[in-house]
N, C-alpha and C positions, 0 to 999 in steps of 0.2 A: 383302757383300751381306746385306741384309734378310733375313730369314726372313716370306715372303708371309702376311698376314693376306686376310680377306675382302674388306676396303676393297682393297688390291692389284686385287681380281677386279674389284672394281666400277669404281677406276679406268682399266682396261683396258677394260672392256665398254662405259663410258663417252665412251672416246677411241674408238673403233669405230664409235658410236652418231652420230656428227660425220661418218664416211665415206659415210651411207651414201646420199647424195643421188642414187646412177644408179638408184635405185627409182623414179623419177620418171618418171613418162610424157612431160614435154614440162620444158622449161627454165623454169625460176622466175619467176616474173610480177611477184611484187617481190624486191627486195635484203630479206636478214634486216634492215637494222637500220630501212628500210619496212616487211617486215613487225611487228615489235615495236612500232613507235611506232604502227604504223594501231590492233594490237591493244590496246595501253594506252589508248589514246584512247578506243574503241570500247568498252570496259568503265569507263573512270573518266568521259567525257564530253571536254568540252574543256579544255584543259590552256593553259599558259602553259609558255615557255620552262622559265625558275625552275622550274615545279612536274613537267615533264619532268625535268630535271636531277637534281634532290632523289629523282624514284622511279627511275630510270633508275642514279645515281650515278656520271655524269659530267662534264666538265667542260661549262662551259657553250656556250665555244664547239663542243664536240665535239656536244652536242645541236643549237645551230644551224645545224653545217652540215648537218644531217639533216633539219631541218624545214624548211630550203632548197630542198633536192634536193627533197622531199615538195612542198612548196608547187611549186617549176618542170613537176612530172611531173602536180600536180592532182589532188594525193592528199587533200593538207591544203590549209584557206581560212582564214585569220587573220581571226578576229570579235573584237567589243568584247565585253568583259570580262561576262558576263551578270551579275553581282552588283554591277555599277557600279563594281570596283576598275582602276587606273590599266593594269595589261599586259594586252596584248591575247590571245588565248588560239587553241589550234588547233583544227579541229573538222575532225574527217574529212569529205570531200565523197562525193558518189553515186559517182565514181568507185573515190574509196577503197574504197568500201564494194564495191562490185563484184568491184575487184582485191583485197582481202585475201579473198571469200569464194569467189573462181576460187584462189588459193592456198592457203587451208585446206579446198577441197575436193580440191584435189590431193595434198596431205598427207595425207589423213584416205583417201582411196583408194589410196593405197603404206601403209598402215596395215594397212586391211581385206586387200589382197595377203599383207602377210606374217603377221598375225593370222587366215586364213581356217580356220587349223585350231584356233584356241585356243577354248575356251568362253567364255561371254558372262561369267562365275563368273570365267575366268584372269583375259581384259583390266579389269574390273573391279578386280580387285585388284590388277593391276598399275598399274591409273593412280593407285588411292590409295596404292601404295608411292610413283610417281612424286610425287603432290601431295605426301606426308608427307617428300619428301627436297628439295622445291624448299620448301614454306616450313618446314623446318628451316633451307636456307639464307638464306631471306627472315629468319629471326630472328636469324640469327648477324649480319647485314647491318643489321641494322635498318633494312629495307626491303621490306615487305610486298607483295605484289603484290594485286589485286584479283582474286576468280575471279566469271568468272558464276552464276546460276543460274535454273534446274537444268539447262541444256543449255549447248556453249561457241559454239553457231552463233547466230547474230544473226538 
């Protein structure tokens, strides 16, 4: 057995962090891998297959059968290409937009539950630990994610 470093703490805290979906007032409105594509979408604009695949890093059938599901449910509407190139691209529809902001306000209210004792000062600095250890990964990856600004609600 190892002798536990910090990263230990954080892998545990992190695998924890994955349980903790009964904080949820009602059942999830989309599937995680709905919600990530409404959000990438919703922050980069409309995407093509390929250019899912390429920020996502996966295979590409595995992206297509997500923007499937998305398009069958009326999440996503396949438009021609805005810069006149030959793929056609996705673009989140009014519904999406609806359904991912019924879902990250349900998220964002089991947040404020369990943050309702931290200071504005804690959360704060806890979401720029969060951002500074997600694009650390995004660089190890090389594969950036886009963040909004200055707020992440649309």
């Amino acid at each position: 057995m190892t002798t536990p470093t910090p990263t230990h703490e954080v892998e545990y805290e992190q695998m924890l962090l994955s349980r903790y979906e009964a904080l949820r007032d009602r059942p999830r409105t989309l599937d995680r891998s709905a919600y990530i594509l409404l959000s990438r979408i919703r922050v980069q604009g409309p995407m093509s297959i390929g250019e899912l695949s390429d920020a996502f890093g996966l295979d590409v059938s595995t992206v297509h059968r997500q923007t499937a599901a998305a398009l069958r449910s009326g999440l996503v509407e396949r438009i021609p290409n805005p810069t006149g190139g030959i793929a056609r691209k996705f673009r989140i529809t009014d519904k999406g937009e609806r359904m991912l902001d019924e879902e990250r306000g349900d998220i964002i209210r089991g947040l404020d539950k369990v943050m309702a004792g931290w200071t504005d000062d804690d959360i704060a600095a806890f979401a720029s630990y969060l951002r500074r250890f997600n694009t650390d990964i995004e660089h190890l990856a090389g594969r950036p994610w886009p963040r909004p600004t200055p707020h992440l609600s649309h």
